[in-house]
N, C-alpha and C positions, 0 to 999 in steps of 0.2 A: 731566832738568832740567840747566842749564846754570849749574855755580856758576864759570864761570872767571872772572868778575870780583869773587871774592872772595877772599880772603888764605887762606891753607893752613889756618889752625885754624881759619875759618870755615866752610872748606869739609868740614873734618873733624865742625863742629858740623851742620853740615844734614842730613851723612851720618847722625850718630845720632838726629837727630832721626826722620830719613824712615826708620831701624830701626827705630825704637821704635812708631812708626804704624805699620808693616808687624808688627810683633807683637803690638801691641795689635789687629789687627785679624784676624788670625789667631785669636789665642785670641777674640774674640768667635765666630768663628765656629767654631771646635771647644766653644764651652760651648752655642751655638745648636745645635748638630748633637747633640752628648750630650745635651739638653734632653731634644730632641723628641724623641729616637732613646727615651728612657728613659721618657718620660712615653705615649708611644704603645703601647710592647712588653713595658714590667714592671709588672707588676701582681699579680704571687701574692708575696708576701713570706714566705712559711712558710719558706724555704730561703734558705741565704745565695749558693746556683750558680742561675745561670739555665739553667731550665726547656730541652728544644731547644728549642720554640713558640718561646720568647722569644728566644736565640740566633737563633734563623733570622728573626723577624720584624726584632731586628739587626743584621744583617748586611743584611737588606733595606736599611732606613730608611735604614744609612750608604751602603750603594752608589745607592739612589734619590738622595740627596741628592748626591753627588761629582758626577754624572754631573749631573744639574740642574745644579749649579753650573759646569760646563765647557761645559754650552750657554751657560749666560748670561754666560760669559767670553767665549765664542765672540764672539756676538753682537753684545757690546759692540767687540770688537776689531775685528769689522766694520763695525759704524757709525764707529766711532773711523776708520778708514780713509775711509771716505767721507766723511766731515767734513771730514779732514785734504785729499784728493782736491777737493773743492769751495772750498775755501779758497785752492787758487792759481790 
């Protein structure tokens, strides 16, 4: 984004603003990813340690997930190119 036609402490207020999106949205998606990850692979509660089963079915879930989500960055960065490409 281009804030050069705004005065320095405004452009200092966009910057936190577009921080605080980027962490708000961040932590959406690390409590989305714990969710699922927990709500799929814990389920014996006698013990306060995860089970291996459950460790390994963890470690699954977050690397399933990471790797999904780096296709669908992918993806998007290349349509985002093509768009930008068709547009001039």
């Amino acid at each position: 984004m281009d804030f050069s036609n705004f005065s320095s402490s405004e452009q200092q207020a966009m910057h936190r603003v577009i921080e605080q999106k980027q962490m708000k949205d961040f932590m959406r998606l690390y409590t989305g990813l714990v969710e699922r990850c927990f709500e799929s692979c814990c389920n014996d509660f006698t013990s306060k340690a995860l089970s291996t089963k459950e460790e390994t079915c963890v470690t699954n879930c977050t690397l399933k997930f990471l790797k999904h989500s780096e296709r669908v960055g992918a993806r998007f960065t290349e349509e985002n190119a093509k768009m930008m490409g068709q547009q001039k």
